[in-house]
The first five atom37 places (N, CA, C, CB, O) and aatype in JSON, in Angstrom:
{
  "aatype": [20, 20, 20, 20, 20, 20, 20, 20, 20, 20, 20, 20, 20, 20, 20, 20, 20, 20, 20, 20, 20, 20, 20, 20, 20, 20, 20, 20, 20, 20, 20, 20, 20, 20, 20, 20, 20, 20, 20, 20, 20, 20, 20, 20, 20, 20, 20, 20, 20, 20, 20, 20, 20, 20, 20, 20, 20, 20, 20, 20, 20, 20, 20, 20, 20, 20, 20, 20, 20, 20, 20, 20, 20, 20, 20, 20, 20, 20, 20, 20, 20, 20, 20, 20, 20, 20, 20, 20, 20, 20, 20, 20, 20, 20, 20, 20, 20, 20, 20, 20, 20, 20, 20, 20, 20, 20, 20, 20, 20, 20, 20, 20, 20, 20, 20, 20, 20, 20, 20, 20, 20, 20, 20, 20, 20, 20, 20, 20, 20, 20, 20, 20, 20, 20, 20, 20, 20, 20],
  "atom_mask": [
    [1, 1, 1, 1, 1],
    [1, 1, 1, 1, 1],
    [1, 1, 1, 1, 1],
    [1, 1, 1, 1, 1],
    [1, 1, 1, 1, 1],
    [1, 1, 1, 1, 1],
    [1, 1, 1, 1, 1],
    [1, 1, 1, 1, 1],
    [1, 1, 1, 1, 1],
    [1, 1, 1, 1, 1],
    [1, 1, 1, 1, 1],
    [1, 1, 1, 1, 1],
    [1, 1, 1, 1, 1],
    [1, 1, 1, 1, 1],
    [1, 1, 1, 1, 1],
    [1, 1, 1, 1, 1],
    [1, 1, 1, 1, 1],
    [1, 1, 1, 1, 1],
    [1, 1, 1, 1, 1],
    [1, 1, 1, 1, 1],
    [1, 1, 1, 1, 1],
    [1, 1, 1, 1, 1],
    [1, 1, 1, 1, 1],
    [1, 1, 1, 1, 1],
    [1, 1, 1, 1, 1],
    [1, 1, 1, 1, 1],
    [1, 1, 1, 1, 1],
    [1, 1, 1, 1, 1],
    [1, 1, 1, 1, 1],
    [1, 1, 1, 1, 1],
    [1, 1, 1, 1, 1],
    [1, 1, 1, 1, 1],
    [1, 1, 1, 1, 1],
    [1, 1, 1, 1, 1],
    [1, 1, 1, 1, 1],
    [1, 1, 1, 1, 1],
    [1, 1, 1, 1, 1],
    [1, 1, 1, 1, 1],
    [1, 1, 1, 1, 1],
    [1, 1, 1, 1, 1],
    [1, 1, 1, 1, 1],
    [1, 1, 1, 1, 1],
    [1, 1, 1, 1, 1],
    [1, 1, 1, 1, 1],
    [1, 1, 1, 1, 1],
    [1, 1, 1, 1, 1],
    [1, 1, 1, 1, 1],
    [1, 1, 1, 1, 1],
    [1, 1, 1, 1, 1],
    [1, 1, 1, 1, 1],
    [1, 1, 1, 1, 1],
    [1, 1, 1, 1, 1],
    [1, 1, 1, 1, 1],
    [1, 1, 1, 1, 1],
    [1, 1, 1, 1, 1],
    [1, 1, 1, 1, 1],
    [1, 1, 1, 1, 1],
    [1, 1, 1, 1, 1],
    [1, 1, 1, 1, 1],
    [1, 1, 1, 1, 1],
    [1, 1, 1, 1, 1],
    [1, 1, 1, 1, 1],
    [1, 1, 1, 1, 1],
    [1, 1, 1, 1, 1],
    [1, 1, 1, 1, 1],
    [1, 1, 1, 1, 1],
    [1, 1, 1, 1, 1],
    [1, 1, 1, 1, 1],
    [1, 1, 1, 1, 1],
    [1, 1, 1, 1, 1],
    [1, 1, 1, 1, 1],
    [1, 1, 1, 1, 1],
    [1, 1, 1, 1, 1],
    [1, 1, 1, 1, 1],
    [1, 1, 1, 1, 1],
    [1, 1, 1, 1, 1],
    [1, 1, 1, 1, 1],
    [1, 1, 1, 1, 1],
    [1, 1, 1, 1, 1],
    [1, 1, 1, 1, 1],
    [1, 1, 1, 1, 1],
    [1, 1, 1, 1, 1],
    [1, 1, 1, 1, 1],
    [1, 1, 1, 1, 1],
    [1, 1, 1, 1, 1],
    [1, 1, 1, 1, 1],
    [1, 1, 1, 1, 1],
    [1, 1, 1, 1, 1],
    [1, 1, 1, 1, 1],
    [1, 1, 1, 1, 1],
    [1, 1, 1, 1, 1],
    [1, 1, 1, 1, 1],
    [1, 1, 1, 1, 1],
    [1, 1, 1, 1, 1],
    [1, 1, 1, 1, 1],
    [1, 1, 1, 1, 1],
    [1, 1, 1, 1, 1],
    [1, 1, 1, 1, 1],
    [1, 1, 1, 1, 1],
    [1, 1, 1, 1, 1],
    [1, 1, 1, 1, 1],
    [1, 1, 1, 1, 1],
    [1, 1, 1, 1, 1],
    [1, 1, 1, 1, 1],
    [1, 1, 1, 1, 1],
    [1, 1, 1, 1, 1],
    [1, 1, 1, 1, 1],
    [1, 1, 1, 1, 1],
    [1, 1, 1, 1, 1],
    [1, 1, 1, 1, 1],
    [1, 1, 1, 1, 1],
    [1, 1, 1, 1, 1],
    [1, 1, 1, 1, 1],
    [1, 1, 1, 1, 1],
    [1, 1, 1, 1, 1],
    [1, 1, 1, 1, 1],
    [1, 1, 1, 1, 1],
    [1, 1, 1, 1, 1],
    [1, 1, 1, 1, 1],
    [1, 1, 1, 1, 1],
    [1, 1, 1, 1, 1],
    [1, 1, 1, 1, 1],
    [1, 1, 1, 1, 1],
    [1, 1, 1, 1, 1],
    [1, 1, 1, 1, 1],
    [1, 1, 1, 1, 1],
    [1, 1, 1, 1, 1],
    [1, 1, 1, 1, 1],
    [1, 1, 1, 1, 1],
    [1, 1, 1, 1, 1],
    [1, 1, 1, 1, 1],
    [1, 1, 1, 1, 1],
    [1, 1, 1, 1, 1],
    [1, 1, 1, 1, 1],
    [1, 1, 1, 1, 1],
    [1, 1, 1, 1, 1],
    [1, 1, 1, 1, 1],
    [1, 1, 1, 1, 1]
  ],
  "atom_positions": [
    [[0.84, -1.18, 0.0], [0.0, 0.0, 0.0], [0.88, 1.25, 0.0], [-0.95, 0.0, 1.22], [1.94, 1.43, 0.6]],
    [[0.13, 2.13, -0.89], [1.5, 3.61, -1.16], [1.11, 4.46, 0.3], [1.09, 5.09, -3.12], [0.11, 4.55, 1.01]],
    [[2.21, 4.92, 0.29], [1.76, 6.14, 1.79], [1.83, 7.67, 0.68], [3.59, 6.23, 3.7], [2.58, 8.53, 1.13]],
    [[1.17, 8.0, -0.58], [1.43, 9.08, -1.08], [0.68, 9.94, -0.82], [1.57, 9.04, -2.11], [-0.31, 9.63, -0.14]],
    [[0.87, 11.46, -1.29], [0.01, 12.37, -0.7], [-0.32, 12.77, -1.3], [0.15, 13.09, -0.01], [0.37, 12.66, -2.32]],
    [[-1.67, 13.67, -1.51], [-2.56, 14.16, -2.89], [-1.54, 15.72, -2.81], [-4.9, 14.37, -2.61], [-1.03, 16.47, -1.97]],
    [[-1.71, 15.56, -4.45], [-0.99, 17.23, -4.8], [-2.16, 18.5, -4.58], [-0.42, 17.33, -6.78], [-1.97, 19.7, -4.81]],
    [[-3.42, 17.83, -4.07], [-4.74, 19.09, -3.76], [-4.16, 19.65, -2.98], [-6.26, 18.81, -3.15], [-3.43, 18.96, -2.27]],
    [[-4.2, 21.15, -2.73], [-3.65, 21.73, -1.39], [-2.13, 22.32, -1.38], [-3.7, 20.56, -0.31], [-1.55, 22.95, -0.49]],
    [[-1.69, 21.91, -2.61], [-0.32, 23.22, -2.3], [-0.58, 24.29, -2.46], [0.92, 23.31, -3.1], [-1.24, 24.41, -3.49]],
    [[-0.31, 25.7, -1.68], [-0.61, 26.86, -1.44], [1.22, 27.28, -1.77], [-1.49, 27.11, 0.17], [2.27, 26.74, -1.42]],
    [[0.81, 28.73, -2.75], [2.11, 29.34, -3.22], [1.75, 30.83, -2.49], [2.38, 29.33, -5.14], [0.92, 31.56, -3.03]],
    [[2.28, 31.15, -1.49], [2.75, 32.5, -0.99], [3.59, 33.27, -1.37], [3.09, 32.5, -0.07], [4.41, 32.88, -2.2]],
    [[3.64, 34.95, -0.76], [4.27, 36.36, -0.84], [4.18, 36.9, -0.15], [4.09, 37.11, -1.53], [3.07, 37.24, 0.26]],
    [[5.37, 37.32, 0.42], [5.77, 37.93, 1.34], [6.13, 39.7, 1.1], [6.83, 37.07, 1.71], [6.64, 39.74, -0.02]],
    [[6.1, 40.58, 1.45], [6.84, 41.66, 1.31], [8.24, 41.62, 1.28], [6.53, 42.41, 2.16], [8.25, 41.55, 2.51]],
    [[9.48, 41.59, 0.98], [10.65, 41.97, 1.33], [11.09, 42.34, 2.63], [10.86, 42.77, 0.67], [11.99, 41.83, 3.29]],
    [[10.06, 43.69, 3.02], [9.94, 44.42, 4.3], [9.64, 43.59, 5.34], [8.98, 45.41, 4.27], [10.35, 43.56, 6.35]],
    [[8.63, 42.9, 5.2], [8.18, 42.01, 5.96], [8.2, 40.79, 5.45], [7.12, 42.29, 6.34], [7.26, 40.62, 4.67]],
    [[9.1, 39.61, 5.61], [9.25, 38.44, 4.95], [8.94, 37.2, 5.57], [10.41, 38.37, 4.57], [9.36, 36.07, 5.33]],
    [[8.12, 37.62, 6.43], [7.67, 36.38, 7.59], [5.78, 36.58, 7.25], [8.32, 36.95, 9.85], [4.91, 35.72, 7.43]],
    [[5.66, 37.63, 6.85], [4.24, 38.54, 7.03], [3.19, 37.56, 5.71], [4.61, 40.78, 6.48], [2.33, 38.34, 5.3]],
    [[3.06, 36.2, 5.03], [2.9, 35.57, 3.88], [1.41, 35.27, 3.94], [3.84, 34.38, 3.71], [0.66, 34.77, 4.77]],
    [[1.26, 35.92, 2.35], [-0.19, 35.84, 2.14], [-0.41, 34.6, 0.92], [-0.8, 37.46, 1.65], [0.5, 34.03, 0.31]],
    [[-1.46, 34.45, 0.82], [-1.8, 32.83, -0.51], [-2.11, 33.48, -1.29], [-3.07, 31.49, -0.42], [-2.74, 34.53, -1.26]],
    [[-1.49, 32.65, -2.49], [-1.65, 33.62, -3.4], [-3.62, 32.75, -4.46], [0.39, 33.7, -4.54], [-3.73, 31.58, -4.83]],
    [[-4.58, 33.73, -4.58], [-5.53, 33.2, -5.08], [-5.63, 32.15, -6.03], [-6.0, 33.96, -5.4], [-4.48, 31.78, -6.23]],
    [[-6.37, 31.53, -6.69], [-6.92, 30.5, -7.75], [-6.02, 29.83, -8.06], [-7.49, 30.93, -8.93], [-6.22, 29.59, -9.25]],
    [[-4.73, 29.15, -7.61], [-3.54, 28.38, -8.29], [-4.78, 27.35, -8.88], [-2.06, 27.61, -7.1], [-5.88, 27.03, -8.43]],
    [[-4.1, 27.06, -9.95], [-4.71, 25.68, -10.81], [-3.73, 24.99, -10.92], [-5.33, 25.79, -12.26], [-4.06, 23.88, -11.34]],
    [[-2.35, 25.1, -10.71], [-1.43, 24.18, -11.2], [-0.21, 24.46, -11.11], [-1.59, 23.89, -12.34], [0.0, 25.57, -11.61]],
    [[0.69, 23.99, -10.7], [1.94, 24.53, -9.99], [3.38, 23.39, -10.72], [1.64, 24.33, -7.9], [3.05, 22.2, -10.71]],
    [[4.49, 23.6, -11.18], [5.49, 23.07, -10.67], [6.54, 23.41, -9.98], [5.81, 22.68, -11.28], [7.47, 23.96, -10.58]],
    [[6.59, 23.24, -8.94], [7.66, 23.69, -8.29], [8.87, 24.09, -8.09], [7.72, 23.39, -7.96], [9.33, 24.79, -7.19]],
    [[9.54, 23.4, -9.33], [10.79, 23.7, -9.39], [11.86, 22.28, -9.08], [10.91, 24.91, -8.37], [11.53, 21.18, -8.63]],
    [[13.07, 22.71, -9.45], [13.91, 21.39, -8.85], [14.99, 21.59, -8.33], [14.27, 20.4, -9.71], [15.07, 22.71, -7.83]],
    [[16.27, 20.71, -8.2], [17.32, 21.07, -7.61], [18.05, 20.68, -8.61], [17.59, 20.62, -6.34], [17.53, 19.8, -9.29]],
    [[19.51, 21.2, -9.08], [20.65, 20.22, -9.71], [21.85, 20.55, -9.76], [20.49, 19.89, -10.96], [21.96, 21.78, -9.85]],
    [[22.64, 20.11, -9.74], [24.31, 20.53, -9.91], [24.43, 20.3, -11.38], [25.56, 19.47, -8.95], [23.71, 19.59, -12.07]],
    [[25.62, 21.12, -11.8], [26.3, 20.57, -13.01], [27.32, 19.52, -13.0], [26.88, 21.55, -13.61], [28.05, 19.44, -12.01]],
    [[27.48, 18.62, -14.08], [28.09, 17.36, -14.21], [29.52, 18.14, -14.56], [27.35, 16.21, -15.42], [29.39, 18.89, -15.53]],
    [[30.99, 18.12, -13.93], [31.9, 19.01, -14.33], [33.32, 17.45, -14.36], [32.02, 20.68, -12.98], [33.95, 16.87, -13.47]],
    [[33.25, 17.35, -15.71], [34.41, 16.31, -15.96], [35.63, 16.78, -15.26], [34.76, 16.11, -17.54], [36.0, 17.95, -15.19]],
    [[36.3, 15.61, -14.66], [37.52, 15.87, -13.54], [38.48, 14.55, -14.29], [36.94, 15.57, -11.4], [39.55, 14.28, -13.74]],
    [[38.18, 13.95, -15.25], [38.8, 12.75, -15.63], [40.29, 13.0, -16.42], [37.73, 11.98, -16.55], [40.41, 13.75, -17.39]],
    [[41.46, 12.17, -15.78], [42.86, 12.73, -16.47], [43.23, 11.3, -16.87], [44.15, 13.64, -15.37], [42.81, 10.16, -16.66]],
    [[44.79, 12.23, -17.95], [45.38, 11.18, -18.46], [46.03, 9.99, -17.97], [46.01, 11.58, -19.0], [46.14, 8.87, -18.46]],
    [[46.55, 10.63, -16.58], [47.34, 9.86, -15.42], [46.12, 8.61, -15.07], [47.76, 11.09, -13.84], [46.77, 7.59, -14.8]],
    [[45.12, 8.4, -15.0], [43.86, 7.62, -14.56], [43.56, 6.73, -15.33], [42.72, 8.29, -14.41], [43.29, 5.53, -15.21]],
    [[43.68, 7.87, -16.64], [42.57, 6.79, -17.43], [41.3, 6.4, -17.36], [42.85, 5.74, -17.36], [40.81, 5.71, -18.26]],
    [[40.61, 6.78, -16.34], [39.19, 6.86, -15.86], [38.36, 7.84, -15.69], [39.1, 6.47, -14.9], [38.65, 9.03, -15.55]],
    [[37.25, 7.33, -15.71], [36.1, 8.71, -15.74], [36.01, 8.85, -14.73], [34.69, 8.75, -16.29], [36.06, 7.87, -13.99]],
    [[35.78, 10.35, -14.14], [35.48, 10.96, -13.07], [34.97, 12.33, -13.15], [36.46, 10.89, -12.36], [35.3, 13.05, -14.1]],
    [[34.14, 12.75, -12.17], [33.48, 13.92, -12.4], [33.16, 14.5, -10.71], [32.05, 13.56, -13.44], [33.19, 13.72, -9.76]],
    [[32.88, 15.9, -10.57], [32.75, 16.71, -9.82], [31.2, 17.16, -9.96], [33.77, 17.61, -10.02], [30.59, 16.89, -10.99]],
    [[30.58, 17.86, -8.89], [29.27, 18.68, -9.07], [29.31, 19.85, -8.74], [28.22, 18.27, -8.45], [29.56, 20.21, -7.59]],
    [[29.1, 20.54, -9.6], [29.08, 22.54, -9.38], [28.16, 22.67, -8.53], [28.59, 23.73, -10.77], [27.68, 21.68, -7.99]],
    [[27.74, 23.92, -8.25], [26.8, 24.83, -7.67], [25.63, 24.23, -7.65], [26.68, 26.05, -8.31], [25.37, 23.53, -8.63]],
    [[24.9, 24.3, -6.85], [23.75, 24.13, -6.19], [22.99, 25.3, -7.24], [23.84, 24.39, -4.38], [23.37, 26.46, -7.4]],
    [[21.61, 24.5, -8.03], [21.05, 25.5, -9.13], [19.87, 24.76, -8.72], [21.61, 25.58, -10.91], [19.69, 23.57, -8.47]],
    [[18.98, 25.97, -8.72], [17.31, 26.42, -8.68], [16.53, 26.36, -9.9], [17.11, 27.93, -8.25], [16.68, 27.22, -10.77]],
    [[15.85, 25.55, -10.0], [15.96, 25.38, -11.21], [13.21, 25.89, -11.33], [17.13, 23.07, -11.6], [12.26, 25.12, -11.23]],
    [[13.28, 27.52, -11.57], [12.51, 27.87, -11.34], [11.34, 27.88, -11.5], [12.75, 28.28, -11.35], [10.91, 27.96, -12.65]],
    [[10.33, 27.8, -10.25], [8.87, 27.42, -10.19], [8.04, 27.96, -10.83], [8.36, 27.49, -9.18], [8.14, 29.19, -10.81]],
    [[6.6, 27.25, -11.86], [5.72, 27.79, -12.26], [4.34, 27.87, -11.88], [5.82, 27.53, -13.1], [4.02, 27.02, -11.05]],
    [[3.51, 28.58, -12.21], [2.35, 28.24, -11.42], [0.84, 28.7, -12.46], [2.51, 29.19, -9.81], [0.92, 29.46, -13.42]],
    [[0.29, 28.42, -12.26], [-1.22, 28.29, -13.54], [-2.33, 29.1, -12.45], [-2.0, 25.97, -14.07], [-2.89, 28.4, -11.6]],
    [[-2.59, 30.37, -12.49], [-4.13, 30.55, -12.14], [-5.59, 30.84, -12.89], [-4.09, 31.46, -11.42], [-5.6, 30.75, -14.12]],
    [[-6.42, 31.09, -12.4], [-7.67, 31.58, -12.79], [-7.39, 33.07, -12.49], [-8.95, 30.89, -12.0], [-7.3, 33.61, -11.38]],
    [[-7.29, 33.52, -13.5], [-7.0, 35.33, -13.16], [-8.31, 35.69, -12.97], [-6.26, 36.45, -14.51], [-9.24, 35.21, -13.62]],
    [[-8.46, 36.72, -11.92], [-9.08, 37.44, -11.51], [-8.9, 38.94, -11.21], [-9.3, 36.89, -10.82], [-8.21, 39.03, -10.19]],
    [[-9.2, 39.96, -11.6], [-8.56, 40.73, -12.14], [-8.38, 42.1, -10.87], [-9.3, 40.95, -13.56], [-7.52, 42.98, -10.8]],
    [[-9.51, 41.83, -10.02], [-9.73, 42.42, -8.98], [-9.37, 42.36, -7.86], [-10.47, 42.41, -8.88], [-9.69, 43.1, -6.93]],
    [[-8.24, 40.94, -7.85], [-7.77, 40.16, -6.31], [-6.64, 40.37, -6.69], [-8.09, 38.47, -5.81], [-6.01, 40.31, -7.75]],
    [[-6.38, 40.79, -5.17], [-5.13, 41.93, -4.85], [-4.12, 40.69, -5.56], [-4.73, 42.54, -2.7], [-3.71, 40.76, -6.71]],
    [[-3.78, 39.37, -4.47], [-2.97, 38.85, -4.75], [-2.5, 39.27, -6.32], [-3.31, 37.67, -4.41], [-1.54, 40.01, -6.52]],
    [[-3.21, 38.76, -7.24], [-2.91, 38.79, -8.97], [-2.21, 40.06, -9.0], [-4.41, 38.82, -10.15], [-0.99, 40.05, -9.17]],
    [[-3.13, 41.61, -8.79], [-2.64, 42.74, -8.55], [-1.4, 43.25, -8.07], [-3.28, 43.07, -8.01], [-0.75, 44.18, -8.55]],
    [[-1.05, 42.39, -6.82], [0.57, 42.2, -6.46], [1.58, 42.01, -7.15], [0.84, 41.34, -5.8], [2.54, 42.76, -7.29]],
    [[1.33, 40.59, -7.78], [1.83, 39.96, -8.98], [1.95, 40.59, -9.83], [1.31, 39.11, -9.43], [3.18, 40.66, -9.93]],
    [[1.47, 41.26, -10.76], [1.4, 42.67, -11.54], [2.33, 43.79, -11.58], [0.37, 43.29, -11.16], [2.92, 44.36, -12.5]],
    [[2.28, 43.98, -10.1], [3.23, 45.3, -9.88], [4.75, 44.81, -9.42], [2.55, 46.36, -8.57], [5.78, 45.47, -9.42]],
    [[4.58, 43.78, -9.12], [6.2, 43.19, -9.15], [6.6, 42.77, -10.19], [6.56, 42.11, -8.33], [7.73, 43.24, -10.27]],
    [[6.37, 42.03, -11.3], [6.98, 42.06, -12.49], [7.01, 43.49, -12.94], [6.32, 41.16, -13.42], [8.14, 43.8, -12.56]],
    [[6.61, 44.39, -13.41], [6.01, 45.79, -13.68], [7.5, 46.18, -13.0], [4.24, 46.37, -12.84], [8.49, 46.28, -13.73]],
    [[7.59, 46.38, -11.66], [8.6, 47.48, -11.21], [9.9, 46.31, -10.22], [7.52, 48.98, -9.97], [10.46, 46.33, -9.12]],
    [[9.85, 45.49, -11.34], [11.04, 44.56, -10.65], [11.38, 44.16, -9.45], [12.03, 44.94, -10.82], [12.55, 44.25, -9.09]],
    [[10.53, 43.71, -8.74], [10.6, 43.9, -7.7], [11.14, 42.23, -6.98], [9.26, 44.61, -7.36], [10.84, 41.13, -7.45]],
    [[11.98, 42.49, -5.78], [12.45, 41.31, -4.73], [11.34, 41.23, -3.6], [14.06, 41.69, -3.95], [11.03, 42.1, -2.78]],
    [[10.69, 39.67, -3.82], [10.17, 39.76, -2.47], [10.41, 38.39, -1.65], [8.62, 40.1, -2.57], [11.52, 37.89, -1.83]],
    [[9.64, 37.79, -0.86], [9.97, 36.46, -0.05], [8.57, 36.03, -0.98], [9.99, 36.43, 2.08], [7.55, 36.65, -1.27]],
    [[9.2, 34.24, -1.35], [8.29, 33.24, -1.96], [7.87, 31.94, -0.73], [9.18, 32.57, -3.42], [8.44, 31.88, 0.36]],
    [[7.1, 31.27, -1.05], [7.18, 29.92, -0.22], [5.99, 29.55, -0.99], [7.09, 29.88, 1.62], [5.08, 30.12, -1.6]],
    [[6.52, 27.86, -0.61], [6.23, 27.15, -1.55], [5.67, 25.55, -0.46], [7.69, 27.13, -2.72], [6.4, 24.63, -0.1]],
    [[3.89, 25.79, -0.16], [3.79, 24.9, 0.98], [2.76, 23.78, 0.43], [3.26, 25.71, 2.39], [1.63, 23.93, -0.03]],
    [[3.6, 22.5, 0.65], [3.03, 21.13, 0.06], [1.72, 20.36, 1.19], [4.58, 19.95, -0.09], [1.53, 20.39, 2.41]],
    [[1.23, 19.92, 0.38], [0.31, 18.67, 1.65], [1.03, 18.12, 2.78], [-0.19, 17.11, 0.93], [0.73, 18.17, 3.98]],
    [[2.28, 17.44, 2.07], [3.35, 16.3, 2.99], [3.31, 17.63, 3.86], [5.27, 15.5, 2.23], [3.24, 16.97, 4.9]],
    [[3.3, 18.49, 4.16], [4.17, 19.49, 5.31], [5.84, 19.9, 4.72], [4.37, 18.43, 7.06], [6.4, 20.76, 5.39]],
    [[6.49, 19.43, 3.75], [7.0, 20.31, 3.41], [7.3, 21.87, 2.95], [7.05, 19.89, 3.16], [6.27, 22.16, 2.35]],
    [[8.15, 23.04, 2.91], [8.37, 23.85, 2.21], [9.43, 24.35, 1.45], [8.09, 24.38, 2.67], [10.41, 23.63, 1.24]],
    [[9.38, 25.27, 1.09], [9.96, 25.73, 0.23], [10.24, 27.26, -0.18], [9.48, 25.17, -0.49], [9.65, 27.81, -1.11]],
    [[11.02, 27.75, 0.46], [11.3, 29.11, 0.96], [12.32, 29.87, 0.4], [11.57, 29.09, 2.24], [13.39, 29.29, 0.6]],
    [[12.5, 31.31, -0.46], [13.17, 32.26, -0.28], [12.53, 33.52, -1.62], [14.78, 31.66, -0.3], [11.47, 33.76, -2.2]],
    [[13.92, 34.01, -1.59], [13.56, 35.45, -2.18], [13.3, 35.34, -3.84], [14.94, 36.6, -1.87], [13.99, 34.69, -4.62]],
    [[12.5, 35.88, -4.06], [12.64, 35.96, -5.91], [11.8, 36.9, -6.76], [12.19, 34.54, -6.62], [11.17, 37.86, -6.32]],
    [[11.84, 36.71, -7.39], [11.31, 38.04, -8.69], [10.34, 37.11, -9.26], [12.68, 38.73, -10.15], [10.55, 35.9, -9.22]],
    [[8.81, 37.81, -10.02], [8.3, 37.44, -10.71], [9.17, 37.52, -12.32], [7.16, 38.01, -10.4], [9.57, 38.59, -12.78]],
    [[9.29, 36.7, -12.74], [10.0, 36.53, -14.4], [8.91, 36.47, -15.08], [10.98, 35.12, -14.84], [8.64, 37.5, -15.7]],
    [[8.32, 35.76, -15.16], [6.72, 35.97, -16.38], [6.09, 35.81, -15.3], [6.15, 34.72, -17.88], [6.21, 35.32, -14.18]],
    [[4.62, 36.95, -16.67], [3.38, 36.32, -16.32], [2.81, 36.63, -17.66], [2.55, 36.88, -14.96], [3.18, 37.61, -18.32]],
    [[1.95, 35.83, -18.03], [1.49, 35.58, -19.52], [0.18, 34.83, -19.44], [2.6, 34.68, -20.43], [0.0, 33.74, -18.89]],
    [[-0.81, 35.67, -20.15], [-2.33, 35.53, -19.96], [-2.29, 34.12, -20.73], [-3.44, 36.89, -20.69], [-1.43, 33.67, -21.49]],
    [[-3.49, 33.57, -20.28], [-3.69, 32.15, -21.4], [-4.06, 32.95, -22.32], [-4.89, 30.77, -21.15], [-4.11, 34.18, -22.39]],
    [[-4.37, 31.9, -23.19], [-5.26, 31.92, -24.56], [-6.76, 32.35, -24.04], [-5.31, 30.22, -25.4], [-7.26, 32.08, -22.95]],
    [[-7.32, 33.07, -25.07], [-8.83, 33.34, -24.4], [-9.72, 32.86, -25.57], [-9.21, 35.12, -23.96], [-9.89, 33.56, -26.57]],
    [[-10.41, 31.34, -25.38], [-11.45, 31.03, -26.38], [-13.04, 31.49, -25.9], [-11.35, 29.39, -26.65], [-13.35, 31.7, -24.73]],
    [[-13.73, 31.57, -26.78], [-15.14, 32.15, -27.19], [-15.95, 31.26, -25.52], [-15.85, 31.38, -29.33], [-16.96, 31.73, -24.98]],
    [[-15.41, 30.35, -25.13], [-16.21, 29.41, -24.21], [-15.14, 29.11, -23.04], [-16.77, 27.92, -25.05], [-14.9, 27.95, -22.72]],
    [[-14.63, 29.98, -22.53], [-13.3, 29.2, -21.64], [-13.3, 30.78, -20.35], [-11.14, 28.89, -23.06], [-14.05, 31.72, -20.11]],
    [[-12.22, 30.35, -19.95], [-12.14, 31.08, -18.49], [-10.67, 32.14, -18.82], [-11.84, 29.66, -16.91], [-9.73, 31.85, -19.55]],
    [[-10.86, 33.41, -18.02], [-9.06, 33.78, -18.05], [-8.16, 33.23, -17.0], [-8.75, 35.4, -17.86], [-8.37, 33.06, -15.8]],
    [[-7.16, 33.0, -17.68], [-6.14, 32.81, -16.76], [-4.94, 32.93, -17.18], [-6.18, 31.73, -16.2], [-4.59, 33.18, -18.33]],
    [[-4.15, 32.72, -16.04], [-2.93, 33.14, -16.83], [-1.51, 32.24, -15.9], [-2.82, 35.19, -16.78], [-1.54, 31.83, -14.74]],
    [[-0.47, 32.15, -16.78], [0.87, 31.57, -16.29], [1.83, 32.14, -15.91], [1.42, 30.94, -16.98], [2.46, 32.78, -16.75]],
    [[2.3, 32.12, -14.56], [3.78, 32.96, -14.72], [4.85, 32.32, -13.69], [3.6, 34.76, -14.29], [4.51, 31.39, -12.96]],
    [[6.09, 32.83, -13.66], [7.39, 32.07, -12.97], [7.82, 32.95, -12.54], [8.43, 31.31, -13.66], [7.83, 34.11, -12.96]],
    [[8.32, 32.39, -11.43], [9.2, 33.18, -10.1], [10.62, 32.65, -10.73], [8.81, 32.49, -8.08], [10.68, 31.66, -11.46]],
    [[11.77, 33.43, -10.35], [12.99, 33.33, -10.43], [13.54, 33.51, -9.16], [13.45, 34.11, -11.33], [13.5, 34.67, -8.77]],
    [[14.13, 32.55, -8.25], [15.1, 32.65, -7.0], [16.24, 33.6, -7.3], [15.74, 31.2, -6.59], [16.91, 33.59, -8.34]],
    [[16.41, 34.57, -6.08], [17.13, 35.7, -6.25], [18.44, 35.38, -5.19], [16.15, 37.1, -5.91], [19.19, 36.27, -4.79]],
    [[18.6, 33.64, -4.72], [19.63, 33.46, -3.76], [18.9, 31.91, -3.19], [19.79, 34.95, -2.53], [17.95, 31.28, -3.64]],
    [[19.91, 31.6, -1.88], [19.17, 30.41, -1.17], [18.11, 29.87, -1.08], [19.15, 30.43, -0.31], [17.23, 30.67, -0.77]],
    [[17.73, 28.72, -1.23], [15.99, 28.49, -1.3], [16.21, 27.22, -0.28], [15.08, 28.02, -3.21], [16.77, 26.15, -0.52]],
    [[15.48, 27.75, 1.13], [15.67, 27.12, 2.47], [14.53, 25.96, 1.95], [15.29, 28.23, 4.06], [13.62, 26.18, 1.15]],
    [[14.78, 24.88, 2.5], [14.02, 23.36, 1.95], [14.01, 22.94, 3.67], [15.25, 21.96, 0.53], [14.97, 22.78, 4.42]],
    [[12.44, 22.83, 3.97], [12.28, 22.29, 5.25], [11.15, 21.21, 4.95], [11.89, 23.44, 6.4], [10.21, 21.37, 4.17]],
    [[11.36, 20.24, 5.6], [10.54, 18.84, 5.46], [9.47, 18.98, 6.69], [11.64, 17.3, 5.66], [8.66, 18.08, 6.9]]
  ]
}
C-alpha cells in the first residue's frame, strides 16, 4: 500500500521583502510546478587515470511555475502585476500537503495571460525566479 500524498492543497505564498515572515496565498492556483534542484556534471577525468570521473558545481534552482484563474480584482494577482512591472524582490514559499516547504527570495520573471477562447475562463501563467538560497524544510 502507497503512503502518497494528494498534490490538492499546495498553497504558493508572498511575502513583502519588508516584511518576509508577514505571507499571504496567493488566489486561484490551478497548477503549480515547483521547481527542482541540480548541480552541473563538471568532468575531472585525467590522463594519469585513465578513468572517468566527475565533480558537481553549484547548487542551481531550477525555477517554479504556477497556472491561475485570473481574476482581475484580487489583490494577490494585482501584487503579482506590480512586481513584475517594477522589478521587484520579495519572499516566496512554496507549501506542500506532505508538510513540506519551500522558501526564499525571488522576482516574478513571467506572467502571460492564457489563450482566451469564445467558451473558456481567463487565466494566466507565470514564474518566479530565486534571487539566492531556497531554504528546503521537510
Amino acid at each position: 500500500m502507497s503512503d502518497a500524498v494528494t498534490s490538492t492543497g499546495i498553497l504558493i505564498q508572498r511575502a513583502l521583502f519588508a516584511t518576509p515572515t508577514a505571507f499571504v496565498t496567493i488566489a486561484e492556483i490551478t497548477e503549480i510546478d515547483p521547481g527542482a534542484m541540480s548541480r552541473n556534471k563538471i568532468e575531472t577525468s585525467t590522463h594519469n587515470e585513465g578513468t572517468e570521473s566527475h565533480v558537481l558545481g553549484i547548487l542551481r534552482q531550477v525555477d517554479p511555475t504556477f497556472k491561475i484563474n485570473y481574476v482581475g480584482s484580487n489583490a494577490t494577482h494585482i501584487a503579482i502585476l506590480a512586481d513584475i512591472a517594477n522589478n521587484v524582490k520579495n519572499a516566496w514559499r512554496i507549501l506542500f500537503p506532505s508538510g513540506k516547504t519551500r522558501t526564499g527570495f525571488a522576482y516574478v520573471q513571467q506572467f502571460k495571460f492564457d489563450v482566451a477562447p469564445v467558451d473558456g475562463k481567463q487565466g494566466a501563467m507565470m514564474a518566479i525566479t530565486w534571487a539566492g538560497p531556497v531554504a528546503e524544510v521537510a
